[in-house]
C-alpha positions in Angstrom: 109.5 124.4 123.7 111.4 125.5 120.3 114.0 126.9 122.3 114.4 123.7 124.6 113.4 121.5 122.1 117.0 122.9 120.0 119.4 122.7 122.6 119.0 119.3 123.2 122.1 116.9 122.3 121.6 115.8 118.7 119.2 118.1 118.3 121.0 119.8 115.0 120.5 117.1 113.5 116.7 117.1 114.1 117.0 120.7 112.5 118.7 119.4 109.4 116.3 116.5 109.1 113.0 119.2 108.7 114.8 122.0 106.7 117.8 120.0 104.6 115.5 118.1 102.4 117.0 115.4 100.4 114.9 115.2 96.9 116.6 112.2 95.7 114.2 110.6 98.0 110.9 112.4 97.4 108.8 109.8 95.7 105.2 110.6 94.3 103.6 109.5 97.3 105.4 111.6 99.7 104.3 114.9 97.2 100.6 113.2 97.3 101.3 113.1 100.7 102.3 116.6 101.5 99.1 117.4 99.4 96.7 115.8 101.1 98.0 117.2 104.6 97.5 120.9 102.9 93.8 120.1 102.7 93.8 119.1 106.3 95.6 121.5 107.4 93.8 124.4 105.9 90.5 122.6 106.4 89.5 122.6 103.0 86.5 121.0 101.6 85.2 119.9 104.4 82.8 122.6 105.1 84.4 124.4 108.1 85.9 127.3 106.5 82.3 127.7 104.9 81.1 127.7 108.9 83.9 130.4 109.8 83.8 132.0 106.7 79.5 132.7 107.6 81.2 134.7 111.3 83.3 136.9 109.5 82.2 140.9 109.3 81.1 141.7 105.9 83.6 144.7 106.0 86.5 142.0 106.3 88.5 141.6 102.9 88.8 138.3 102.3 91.8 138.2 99.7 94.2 139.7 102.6 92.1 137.5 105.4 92.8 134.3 103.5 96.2 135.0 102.6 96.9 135.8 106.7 95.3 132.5 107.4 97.5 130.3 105.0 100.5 132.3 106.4 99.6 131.7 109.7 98.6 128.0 109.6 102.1 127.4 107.8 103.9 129.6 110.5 102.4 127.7 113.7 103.1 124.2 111.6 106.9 125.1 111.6 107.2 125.9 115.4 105.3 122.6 115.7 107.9 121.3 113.9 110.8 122.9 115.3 109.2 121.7 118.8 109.1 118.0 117.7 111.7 116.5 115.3 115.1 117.9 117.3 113.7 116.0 120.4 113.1 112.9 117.8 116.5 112.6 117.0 117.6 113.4 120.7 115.6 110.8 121.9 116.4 108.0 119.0 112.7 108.5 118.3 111.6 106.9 114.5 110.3 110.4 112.8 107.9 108.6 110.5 106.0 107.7 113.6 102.8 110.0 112.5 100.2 111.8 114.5 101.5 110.1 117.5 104.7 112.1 117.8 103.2 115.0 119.8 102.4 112.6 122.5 105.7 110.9 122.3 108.4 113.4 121.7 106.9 116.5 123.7 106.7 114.9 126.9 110.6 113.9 126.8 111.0 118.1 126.2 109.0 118.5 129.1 110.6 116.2 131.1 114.2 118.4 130.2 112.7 121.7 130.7 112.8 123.9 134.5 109.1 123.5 134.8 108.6 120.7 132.6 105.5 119.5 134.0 103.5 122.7 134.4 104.3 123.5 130.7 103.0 119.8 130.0 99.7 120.6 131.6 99.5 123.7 129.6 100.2 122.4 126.5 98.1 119.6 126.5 95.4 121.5 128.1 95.2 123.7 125.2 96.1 120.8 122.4 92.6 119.5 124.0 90.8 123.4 123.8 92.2 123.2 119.8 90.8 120.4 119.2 87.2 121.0 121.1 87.2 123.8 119.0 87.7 122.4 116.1 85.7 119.4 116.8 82.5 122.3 117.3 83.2 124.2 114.1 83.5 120.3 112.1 80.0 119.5 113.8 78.1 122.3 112.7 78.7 121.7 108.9 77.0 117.6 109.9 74.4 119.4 112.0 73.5 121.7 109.5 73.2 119.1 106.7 71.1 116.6 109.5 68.3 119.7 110.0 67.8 120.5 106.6 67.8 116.9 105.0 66.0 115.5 108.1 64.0 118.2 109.2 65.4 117.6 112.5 65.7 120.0 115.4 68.9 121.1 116.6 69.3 119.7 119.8 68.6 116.4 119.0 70.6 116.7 115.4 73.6 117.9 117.7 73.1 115.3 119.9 73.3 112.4 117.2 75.5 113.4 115.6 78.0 114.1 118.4 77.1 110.5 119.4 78.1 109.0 116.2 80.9 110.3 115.8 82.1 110.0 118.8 81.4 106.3 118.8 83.7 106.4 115.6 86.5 108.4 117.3 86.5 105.7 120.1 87.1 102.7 117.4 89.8 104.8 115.5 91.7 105.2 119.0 91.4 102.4 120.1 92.7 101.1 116.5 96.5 102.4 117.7 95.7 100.2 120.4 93.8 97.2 121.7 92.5 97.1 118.3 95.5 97.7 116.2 95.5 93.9 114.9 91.9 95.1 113.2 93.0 96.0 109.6 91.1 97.0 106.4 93.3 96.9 103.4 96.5 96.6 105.5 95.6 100.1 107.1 94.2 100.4 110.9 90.9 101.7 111.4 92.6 105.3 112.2 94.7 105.3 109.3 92.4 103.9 106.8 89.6 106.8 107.6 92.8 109.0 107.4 93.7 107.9 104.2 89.9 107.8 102.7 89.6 111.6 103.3 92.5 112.3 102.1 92.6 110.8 98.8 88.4 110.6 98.4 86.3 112.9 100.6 88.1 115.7 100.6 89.2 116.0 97.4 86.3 115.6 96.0 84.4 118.0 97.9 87.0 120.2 96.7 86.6 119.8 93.2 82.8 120.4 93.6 83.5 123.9 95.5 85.9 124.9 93.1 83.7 123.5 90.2 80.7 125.4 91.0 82.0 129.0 91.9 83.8 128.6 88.7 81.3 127.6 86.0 77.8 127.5 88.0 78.0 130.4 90.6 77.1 133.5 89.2 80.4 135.7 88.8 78.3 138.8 90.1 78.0 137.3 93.3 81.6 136.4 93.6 82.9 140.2 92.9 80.0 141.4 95.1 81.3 139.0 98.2 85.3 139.7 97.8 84.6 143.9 96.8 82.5 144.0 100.1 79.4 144.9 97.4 81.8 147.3 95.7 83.1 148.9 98.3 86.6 148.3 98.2 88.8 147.6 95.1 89.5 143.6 94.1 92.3 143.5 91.4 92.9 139.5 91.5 89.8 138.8 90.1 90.6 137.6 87.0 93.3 136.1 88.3 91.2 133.7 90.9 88.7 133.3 88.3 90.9 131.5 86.2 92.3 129.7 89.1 89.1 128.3 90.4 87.9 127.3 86.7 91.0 125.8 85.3 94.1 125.5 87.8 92.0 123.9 91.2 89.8 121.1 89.3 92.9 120.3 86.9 95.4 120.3 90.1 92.5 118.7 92.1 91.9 116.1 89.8 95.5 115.2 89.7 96.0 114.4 93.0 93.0 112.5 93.1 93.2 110.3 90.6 97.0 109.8 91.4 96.0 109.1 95.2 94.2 106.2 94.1 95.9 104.3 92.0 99.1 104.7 94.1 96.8 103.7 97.8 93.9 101.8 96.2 94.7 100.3 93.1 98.6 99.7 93.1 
């Protein structure tokens, strides 16, 4: 799809549009922005790295591992790029469309590829695996919290929970359609849970995280879980130490309190 998605006409200029960056334009938002997509993106502080993180081997290091998985997640995003924002200016496509791209630009690619529509039926078949997946690993950080604060089996603390959500999902899709004229503070429903993780939820479960295994959790424990009990040699430490009490809340607390005076209060 990269490779299609490039040799379309005017597709250089899609190129130039994701890798020629002009900063005169980057306003605070945009870098608030960017910030609160990293947090998506890397699924942080909403509990399903905690959920993975429980699967992995002890014997994994989880310095390297985490590294890997930042690498990764940014690698993937740039393909995803690459695979989009030619075919947006080919197609005389707005770019600041959102989410909605993948379903707008990608099917025009198809459509110019030998095989388009078998490659459609992949990708979107495995867009829909990613997100099951996804959705699975999300659920069992709710389910979790439903049992032990509700003393509630499983089955029926899956089921609930999948059923609430999924009555939510339905209204936020629906919101970038028959119910797009349904607003809360200017925002559709889709974009206004979108923006209240970003700039609430998520940071602040952040903050906690990196709060507590800085100043609560006791630094024994730390060491024991990144040196695999001692058996292998950890020499950042220090270095995370210092990042997880001082850097993350400070940073953290930053883009929070910036988020909402330039989305809530402004």
């Amino acid at each position: 799809m990269d490779i299609r998605s490039v040799t379309l006409s005017g597709g250089i200029e899609g190129l130039e549009f994701l890798f020629k960056p002009d900063f005169g334009k980057l306003t605070r938002e945009g870098i608030l922005a960017a910030l609160g997509h990293a947090f998506f993106s890397l699924s942080l502080g909403m509990g399903i790295m905690i959920t993975y993180g429980s699967y992995i081997p002890k014997e994994e290091k989880l310095g390297p591992t985490s590294l890997k998985i930042s690498i990764a997640d940014t690698f993937i995003a740039l393909l995803a790029g690459i695979a989009i924002f030619p075919a947006v200016f080919a197609f005389n496509i707005e770019p600041g469309s959102g989410a909605g791209l993948v379903f707008i630009t990608l099917p025009n690619v198809f459509g110019q590829m030998p095989g388009g529509y078998l490659f459609a039926i992949m990708f979107f078949g495995l867009l829909a695996l990613a997100a099951l997946t996804s959705t699975i690993s999300l659920l069992e950080a709710v389910v979790a919290y439903v049992i032990e604060r509700f003393n509630m089996e499983r089955v029926k603390a899956t089921v609930l929970t999948t059923i609430a959500i999924t009555l939510v999902g339905i209204l936020a899709s629906l919101s970038n359609g028959s119910l797009s004229g349904l607003t809360i503070r200017g925002y559709n429903f889709f974009d206004f849970l979108d923006n209240l993780t970003a700039d609430f939820f998520l940071p602040i479960s952040a903050l906690i995280s990196s709060v507590f295994v800085g100043w609560r959790l006791d630094r024994k424990i730390v060491e024991n879980q990144l040196s695999n009990n001692g058996t292998i040699q950890v020499k950042y430490l220090k270095a995370l130490t210092f990042l997880f009490k001082i850097v993350s809340p400070l940073a953290i607390l930053i883009v929070f309190i910036s988020g909402i005076i330039q989305r809530w209060i402004l």
